[in-house]
C-alpha positions as a Markdown table, in Angstrom:
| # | Residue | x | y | z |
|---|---|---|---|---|
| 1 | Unk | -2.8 | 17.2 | -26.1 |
| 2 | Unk | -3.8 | 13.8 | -24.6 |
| 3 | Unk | -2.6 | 12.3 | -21.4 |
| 4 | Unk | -2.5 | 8.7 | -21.3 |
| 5 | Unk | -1.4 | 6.2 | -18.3 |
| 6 | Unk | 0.6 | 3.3 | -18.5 |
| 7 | Unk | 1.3 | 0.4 | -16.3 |
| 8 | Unk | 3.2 | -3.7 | -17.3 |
| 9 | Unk | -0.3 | -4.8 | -15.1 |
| 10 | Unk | -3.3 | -3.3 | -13.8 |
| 11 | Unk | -4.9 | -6.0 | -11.4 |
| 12 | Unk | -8.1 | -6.3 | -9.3 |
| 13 | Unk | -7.7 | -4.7 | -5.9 |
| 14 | Unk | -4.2 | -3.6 | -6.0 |
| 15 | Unk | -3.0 | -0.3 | -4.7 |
| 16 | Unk | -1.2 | 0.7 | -7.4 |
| 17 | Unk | -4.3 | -0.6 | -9.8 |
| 18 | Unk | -6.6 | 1.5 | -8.0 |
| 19 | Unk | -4.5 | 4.7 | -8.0 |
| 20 | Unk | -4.3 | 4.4 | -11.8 |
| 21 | Unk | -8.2 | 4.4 | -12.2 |
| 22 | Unk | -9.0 | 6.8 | -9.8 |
| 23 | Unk | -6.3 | 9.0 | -11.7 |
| 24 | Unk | -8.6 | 8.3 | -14.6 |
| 25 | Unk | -11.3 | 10.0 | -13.4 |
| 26 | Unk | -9.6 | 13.0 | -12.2 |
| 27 | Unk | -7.7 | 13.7 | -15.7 |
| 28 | Unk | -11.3 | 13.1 | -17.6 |
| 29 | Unk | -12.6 | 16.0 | -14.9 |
| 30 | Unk | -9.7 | 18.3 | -15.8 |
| 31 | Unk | -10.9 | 17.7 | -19.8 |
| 32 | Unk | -8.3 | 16.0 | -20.8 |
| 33 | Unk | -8.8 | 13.2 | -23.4 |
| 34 | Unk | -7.6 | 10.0 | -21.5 |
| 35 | Unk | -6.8 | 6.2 | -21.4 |
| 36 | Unk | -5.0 | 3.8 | -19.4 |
| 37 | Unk | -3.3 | 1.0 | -21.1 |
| 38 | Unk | -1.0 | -2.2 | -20.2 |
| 39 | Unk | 0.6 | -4.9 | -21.0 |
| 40 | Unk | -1.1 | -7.6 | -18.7 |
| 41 | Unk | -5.2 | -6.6 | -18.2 |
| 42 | Unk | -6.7 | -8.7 | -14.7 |
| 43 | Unk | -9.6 | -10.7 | -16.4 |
| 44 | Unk | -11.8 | -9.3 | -13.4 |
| 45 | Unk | -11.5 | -5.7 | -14.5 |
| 46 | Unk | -14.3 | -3.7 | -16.2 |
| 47 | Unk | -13.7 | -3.6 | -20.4 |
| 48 | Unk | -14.0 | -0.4 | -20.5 |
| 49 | Unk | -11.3 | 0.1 | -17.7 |
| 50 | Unk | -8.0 | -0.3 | -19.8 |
| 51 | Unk | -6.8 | -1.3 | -23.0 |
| 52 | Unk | -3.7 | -3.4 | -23.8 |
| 53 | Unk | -0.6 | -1.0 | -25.0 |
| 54 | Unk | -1.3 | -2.7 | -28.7 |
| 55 | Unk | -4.5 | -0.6 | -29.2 |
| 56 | Unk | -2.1 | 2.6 | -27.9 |
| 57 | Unk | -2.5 | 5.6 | -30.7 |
| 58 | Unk | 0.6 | 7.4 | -32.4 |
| 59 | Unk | 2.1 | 9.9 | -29.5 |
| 60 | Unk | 2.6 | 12.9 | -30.5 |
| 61 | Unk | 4.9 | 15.0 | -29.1 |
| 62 | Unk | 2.5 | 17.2 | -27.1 |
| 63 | Unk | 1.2 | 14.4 | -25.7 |
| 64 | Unk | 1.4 | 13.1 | -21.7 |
| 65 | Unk | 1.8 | 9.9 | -20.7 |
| 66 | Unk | 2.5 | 9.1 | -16.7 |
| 67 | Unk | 3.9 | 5.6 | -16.5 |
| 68 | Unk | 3.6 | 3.7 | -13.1 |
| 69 | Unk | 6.4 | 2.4 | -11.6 |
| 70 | Unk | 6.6 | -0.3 | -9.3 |
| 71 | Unk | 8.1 | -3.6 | -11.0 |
| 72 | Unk | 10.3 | -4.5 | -13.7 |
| 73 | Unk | 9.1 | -4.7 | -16.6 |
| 74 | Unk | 10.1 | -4.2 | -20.7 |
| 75 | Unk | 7.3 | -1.9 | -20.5 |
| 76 | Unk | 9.8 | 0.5 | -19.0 |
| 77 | Unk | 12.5 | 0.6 | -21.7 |
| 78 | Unk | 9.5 | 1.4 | -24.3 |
| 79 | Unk | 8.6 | 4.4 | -22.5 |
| 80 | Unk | 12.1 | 5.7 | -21.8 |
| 81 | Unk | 12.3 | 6.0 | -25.9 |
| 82 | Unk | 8.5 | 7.7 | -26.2 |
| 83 | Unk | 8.9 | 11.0 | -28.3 |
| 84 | Unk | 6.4 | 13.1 | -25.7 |
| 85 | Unk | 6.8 | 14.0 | -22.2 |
| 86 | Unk | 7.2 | 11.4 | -20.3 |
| 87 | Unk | 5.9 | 11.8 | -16.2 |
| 88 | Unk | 6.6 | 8.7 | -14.2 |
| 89 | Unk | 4.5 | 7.7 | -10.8 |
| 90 | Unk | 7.0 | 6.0 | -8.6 |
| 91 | Unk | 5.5 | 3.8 | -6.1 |
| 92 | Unk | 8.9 | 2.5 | -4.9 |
| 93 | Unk | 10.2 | -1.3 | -5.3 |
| 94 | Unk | 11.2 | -3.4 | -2.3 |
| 95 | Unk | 14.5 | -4.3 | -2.3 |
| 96 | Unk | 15.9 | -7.9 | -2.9 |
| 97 | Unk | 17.2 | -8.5 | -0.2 |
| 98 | Unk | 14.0 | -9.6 | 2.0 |
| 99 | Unk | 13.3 | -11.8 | -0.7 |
| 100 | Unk | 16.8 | -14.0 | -0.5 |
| 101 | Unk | 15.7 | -16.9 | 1.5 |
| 102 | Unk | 12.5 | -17.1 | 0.3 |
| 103 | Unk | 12.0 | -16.6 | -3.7 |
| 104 | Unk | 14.6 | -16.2 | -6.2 |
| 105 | Unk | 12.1 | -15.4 | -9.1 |
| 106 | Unk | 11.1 | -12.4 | -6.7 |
| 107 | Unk | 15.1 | -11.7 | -6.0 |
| 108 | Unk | 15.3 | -11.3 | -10.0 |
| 109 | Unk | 12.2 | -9.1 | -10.6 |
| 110 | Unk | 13.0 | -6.7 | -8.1 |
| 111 | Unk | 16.6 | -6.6 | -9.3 |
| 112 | Unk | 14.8 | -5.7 | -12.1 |
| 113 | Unk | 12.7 | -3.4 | -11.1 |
| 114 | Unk | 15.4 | -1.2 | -9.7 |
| 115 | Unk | 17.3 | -1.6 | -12.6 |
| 116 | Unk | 14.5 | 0.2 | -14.4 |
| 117 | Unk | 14.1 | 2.5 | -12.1 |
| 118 | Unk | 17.7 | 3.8 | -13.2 |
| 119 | Unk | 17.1 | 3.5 | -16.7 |
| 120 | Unk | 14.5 | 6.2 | -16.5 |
| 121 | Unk | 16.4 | 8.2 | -14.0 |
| 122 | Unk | 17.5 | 10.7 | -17.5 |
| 123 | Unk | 14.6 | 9.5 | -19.6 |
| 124 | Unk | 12.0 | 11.8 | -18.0 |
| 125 | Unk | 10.6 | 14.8 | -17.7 |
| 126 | Unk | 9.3 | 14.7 | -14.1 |
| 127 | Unk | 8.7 | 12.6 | -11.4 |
| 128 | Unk | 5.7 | 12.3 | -8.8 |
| 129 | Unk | 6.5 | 10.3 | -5.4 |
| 130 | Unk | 3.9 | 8.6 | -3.3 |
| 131 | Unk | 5.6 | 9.7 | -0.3 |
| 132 | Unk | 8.9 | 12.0 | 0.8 |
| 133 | Unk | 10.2 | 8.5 | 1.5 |
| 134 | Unk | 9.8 | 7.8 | -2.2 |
| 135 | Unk | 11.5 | 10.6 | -3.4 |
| 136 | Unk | 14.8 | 10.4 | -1.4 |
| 137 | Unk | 15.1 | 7.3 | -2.7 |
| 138 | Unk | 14.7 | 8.7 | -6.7 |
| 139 | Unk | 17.5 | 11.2 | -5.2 |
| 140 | Unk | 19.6 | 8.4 | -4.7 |
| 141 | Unk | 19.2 | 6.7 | -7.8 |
| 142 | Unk | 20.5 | 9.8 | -9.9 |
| 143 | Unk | 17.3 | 11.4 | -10.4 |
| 144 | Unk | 18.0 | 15.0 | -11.6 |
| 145 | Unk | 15.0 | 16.3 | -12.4 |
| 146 | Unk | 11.9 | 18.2 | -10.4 |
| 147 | Unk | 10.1 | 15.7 | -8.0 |
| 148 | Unk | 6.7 | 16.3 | -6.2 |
| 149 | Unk | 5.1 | 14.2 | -3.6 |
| 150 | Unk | 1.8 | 13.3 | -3.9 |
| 151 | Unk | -0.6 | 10.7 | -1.8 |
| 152 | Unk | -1.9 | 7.4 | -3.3 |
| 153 | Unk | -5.6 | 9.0 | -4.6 |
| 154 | Unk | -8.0 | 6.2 | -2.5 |
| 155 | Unk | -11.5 | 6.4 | -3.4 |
| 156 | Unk | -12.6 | 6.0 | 0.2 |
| 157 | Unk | -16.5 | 5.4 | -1.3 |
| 158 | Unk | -15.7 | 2.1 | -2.0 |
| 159 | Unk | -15.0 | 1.4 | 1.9 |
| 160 | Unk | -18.5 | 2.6 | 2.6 |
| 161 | Unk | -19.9 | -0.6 | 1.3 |
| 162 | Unk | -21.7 | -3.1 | 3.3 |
| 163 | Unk | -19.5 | -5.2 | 4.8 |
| 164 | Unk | -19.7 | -9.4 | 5.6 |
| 165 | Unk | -22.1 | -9.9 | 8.2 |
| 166 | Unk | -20.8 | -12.9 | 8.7 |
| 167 | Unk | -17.2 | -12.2 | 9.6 |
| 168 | Unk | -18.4 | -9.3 | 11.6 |
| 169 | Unk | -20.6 | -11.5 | 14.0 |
| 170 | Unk | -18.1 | -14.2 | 14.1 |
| 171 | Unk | -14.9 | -11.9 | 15.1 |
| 172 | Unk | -17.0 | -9.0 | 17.5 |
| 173 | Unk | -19.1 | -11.4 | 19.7 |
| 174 | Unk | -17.3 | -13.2 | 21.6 |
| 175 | Unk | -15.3 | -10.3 | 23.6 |
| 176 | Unk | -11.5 | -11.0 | 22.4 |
| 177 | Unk | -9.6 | -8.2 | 21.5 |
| 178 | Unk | -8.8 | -8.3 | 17.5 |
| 179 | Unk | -5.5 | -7.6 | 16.5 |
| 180 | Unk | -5.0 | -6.9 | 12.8 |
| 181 | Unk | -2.7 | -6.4 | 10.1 |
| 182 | Unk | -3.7 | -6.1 | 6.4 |
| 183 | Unk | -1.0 | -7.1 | 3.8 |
| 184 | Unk | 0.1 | -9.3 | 1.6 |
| 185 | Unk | 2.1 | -11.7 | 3.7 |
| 186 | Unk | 5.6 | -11.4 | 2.5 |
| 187 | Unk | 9.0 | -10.8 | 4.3 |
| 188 | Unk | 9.5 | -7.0 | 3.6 |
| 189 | Unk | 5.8 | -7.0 | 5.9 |
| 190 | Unk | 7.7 | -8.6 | 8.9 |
| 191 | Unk | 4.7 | -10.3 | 9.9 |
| 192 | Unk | 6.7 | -12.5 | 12.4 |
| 193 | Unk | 7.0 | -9.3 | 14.3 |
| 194 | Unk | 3.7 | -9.1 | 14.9 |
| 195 | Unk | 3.9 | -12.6 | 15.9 |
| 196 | Unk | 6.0 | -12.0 | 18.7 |
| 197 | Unk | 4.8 | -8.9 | 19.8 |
| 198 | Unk | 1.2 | -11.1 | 19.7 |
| 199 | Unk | 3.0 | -13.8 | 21.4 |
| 200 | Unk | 3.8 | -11.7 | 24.3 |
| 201 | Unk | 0.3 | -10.1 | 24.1 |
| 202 | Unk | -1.7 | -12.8 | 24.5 |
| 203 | Unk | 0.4 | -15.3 | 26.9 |
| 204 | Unk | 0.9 | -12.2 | 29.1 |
| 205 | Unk | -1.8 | -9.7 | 29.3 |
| 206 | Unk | -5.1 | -10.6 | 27.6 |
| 207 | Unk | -5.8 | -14.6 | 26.9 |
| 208 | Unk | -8.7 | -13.5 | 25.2 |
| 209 | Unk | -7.4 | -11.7 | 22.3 |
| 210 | Unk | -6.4 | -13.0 | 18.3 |
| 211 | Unk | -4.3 | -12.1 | 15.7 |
| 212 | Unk | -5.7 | -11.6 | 12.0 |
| 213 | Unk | -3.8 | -11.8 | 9.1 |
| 214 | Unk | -5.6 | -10.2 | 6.5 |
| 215 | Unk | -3.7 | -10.9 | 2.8 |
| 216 | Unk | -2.4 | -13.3 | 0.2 |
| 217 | Unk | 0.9 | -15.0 | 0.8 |
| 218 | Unk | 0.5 | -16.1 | -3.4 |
| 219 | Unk | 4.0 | -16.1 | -4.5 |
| 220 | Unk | 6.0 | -16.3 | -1.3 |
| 221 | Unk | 4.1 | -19.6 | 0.1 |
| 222 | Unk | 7.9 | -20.2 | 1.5 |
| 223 | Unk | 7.5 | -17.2 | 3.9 |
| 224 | Unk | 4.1 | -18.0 | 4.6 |
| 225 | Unk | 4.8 | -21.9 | 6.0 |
| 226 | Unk | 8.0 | -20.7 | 8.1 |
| 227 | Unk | 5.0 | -18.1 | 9.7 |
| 228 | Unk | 3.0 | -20.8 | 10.3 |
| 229 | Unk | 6.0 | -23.1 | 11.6 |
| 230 | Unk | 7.1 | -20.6 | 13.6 |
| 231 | Unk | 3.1 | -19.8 | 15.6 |
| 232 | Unk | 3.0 | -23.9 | 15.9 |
| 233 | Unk | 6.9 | -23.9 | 17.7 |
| 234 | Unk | 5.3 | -21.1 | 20.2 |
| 235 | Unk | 2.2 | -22.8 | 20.7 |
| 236 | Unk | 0.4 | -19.9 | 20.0 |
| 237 | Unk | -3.4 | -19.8 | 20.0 |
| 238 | Unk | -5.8 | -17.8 | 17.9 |
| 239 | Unk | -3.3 | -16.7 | 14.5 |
| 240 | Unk | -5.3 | -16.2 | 12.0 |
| 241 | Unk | -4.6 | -16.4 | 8.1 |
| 242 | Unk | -7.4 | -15.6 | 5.9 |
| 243 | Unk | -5.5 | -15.6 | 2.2 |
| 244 | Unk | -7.4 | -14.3 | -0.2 |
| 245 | Unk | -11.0 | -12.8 | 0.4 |
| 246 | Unk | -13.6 | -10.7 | -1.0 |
| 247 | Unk | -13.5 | -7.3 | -0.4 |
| 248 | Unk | -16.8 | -7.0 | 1.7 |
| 249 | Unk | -14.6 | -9.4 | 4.1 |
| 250 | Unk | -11.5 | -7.1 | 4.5 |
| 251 | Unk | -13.9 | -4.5 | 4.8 |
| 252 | Unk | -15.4 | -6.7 | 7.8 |
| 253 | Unk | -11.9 | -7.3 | 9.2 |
| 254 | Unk | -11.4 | -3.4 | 9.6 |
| 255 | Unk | -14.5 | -2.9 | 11.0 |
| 256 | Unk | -13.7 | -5.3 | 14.0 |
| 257 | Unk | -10.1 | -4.5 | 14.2 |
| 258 | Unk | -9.3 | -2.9 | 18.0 |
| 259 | Unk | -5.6 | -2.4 | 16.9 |
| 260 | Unk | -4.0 | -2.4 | 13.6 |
| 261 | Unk | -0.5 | -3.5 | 14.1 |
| 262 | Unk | 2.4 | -2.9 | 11.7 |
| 263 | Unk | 6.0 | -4.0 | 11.7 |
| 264 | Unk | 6.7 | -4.1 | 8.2 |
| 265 | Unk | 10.6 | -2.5 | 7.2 |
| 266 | Unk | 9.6 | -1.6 | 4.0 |
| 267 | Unk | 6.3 | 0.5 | 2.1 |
| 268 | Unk | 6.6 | 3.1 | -0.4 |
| 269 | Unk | 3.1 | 4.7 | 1.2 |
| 270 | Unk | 1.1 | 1.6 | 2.8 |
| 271 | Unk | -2.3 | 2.2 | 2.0 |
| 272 | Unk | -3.8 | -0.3 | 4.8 |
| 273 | Unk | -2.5 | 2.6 | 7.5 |
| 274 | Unk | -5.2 | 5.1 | 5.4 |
| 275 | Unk | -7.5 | 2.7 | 5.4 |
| 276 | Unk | -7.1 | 1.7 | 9.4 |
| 277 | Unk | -7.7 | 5.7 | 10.1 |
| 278 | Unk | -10.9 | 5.2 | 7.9 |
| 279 | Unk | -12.3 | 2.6 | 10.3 |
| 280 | Unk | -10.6 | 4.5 | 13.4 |
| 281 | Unk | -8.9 | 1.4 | 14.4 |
| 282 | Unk | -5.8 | 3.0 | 16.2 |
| 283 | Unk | -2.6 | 2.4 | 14.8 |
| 284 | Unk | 0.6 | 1.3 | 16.0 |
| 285 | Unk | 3.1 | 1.3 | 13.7 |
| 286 | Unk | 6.9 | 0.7 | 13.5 |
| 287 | Unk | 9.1 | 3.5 | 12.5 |
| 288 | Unk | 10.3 | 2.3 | 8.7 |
| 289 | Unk | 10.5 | 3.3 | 5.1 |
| 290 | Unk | 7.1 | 5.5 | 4.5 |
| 291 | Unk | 5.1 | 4.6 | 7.6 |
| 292 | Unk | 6.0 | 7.7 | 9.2 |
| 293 | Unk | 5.1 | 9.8 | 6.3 |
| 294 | Unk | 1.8 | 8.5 | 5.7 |
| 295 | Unk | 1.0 | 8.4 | 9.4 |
| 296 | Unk | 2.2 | 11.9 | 9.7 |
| 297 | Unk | 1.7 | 13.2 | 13.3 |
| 298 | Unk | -1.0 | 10.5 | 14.0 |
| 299 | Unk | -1.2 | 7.3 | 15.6 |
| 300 | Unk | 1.6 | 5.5 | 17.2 |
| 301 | Unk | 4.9 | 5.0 | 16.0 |
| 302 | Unk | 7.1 | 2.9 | 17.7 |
| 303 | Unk | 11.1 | 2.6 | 17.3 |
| 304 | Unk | 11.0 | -0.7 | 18.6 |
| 305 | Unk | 10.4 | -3.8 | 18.4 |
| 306 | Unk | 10.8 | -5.0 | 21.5 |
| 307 | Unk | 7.2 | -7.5 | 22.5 |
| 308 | Unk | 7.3 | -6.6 | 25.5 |
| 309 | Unk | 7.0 | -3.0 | 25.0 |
| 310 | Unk | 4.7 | -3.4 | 22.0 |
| 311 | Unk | 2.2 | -5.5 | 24.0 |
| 312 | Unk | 1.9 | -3.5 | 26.7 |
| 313 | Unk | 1.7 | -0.7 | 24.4 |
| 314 | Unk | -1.3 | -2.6 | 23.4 |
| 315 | Unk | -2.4 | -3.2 | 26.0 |
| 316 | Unk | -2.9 | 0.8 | 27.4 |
| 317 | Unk | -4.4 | 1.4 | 24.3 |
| 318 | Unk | -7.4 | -1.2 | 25.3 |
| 319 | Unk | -7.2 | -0.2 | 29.0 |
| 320 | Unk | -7.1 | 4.2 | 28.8 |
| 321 | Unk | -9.7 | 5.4 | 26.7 |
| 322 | Unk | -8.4 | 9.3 | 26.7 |
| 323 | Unk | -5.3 | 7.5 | 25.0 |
| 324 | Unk | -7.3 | 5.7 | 22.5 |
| 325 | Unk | -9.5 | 8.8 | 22.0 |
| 326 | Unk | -6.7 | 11.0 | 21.2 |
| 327 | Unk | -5.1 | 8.4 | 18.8 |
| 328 | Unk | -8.4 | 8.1 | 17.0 |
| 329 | Unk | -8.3 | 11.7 | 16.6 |
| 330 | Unk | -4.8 | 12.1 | 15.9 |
| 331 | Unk | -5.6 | 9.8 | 12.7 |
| 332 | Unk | -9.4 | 11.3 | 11.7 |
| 333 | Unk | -6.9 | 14.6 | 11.7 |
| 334 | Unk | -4.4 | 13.0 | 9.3 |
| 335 | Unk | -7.1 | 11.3 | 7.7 |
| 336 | Unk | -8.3 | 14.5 | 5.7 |
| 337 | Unk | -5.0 | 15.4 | 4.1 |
| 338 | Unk | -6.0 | 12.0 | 1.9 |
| 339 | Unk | -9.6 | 12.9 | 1.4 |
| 340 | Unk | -10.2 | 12.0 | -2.6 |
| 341 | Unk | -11.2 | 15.8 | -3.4 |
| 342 | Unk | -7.3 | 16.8 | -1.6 |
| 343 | Unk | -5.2 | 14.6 | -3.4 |
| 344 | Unk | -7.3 | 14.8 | -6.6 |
| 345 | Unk | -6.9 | 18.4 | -6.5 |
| 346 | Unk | -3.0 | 18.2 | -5.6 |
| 347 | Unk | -2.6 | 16.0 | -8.8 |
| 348 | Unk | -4.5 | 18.3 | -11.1 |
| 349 | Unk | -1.9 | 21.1 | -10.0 |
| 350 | Unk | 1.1 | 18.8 | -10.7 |
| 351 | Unk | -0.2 | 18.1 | -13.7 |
| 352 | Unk | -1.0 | 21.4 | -14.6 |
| 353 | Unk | 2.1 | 22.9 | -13.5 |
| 354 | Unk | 3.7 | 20.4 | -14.9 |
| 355 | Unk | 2.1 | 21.3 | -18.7 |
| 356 | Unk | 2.9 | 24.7 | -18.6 |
């Protein structure tokens, strides 16, 4: 018996990318031949990370494979016919809607995407959820079969690495307060939330405090220049973008974050919130989609959006440190149930369980 992954993409960096090669690693320790394979292979990968689904041996029908969900793709309507058992790793897909006024092309491939998601919804043998959030939403798309819910594995060694001196000495000495969001920029995000809650923030409470953007808006520059647009009609100060960067830079973003603010509506698990507990940057976080399952009984979570009520939120957080100690710990406390051995080990039963 072999288990192999599959995935239409595997990129440099992304979440979903890095849950399928730290997966890797965890099936070759339970001694289990393994591979991961795709359709599309990020030039900027190691060779000997994946393979493209051409070089993919004859299944047989002992064999595993674990496909990752979380685009359209033909790749899914391949896998739905494979003569093995078929696992599938749903990461959710963000509904087309929040892409209407922005990007038709992204309006398609997510109409896509859930299209495939109901494809497979009798073409599988079992289903493993990111988040609880996740696996209503299988529910609801006519999933019959068993679901578990398991945590994006996040191979926190990486976030150990040195990160950009310079960005760190540029952002932590000049005494502003550093308010930061990582994510792509994109509408599901709801970065103009954090705009206005920023807006408030800044014009109201502390002058001497920025917003950083930390993500790519590649794909939805439409979105991106109504952001933009809409920080130059406030005439707000200190909105930072920083697109695409090296990852010793977001690392460096983290590290001077004071508070990591997120309003997006939608995340199938929202792995900057894991990595915001690694840095302890307390969180506040709008009450949406999975944010409440990944933050778990940490952090803040807000049912609002109200600026005025986020900002001064905000604002405590800076001025009480017994609050900003407790949310701290609240998130180091939450922080272990993602520790790499925990999840790793929560996979392998799955898996196990799973095989019989």
């Amino acid at each position: 018996m072999r288990i192999f992954q599959i995935l239409p993409t595997i990129r440099y960096g992304d979440a979903v990318s890095n849950d399928t090669v730290a997966l890797k690693k965890a099936i070759e320790e339970m001694g289990y031949e393994t591979a991961i394979y795709a359709d599309n292979i990020d030039d900027r990968m190691s060779e000997d990370v994946a393979e493209n689904t051409s070089k993919m041996p004859k299944l047989r029908s002992d064999d595993v494979v674990i496909y990752h969900m979380a685009i359209g793709a033909d790749m899914t309507f391949r896998f739905g016919k494979y003569k093995c058992r078929k696992v599938m790793i749903y990461h959710n897909v963000t509904p087309p809607h929040f892409f209407e006024q922005y990007s038709k092309v992204l309006v398609n491939a997510t109409e896509y995407g859930l299209e495939c998601v109901r494809y497979l919804a009798d073409k599988v043998d079992y289903c493993i959820a990111d988040s609880d959030f996740n696996k209503q939403n299988l529910i609801d798309m006519g999933y019959k079969c068993r679901i578990d819910v398991r945590p994006i594995l996040i191979p926190f060694d990486d976030y150990k690495k040195q990160p950009s001196e310079q960005v760190v000495e540029k952002y932590s000495s000049d005494g502003y307060v550093n308010i930061v969001f990582v994510g792509r920029i994109a509408p599901n995000k709801k970065q103009e939330d954090v705009v206005r809650a920023f807006n408030f923030y800044k014009k109201n409470i502390n002058p001497k405090s920025r917003l950083i953007f930390v993500g790519s808006p590649s794909g939805l520059e439409c979105y991106y220049d109504r952001l933009q647009r809409y920080v130059e009609a406030l005439e707000l100060q200190d909105v930072i973008f920083t697109g695409h960067i090296k990852f010793e830079e977001i690392l460096a973003f983290y590290k001077v974050a004071d508070i990591f603010l997120c309003m997006s509506e939608h995340e199938g698990f929202c792995v900057p919130l894991v990595e915001a507990m690694f840095f302890e940057v307390p969180i506040i976080a709008y009450n949406s989609c999975a944010v409440p399952y990944t933050m778990g009984n940490s952090g803040l979570i807000v049912d609002t959006k109200d600026p005025a009520e986020i900002a001064l939120l905000m604002d405590r957080i800076m001025n009480d440190e017994i609050l900003k100690n407790n949310v701290i710990e609240s998130q180091n406390k939450r922080l272990k149930d993602f520790s790499y051995e925990s999840v790793k080990e929560c996979f392998s039963g799955l898996i196990k369980n799973f095989i019989g």
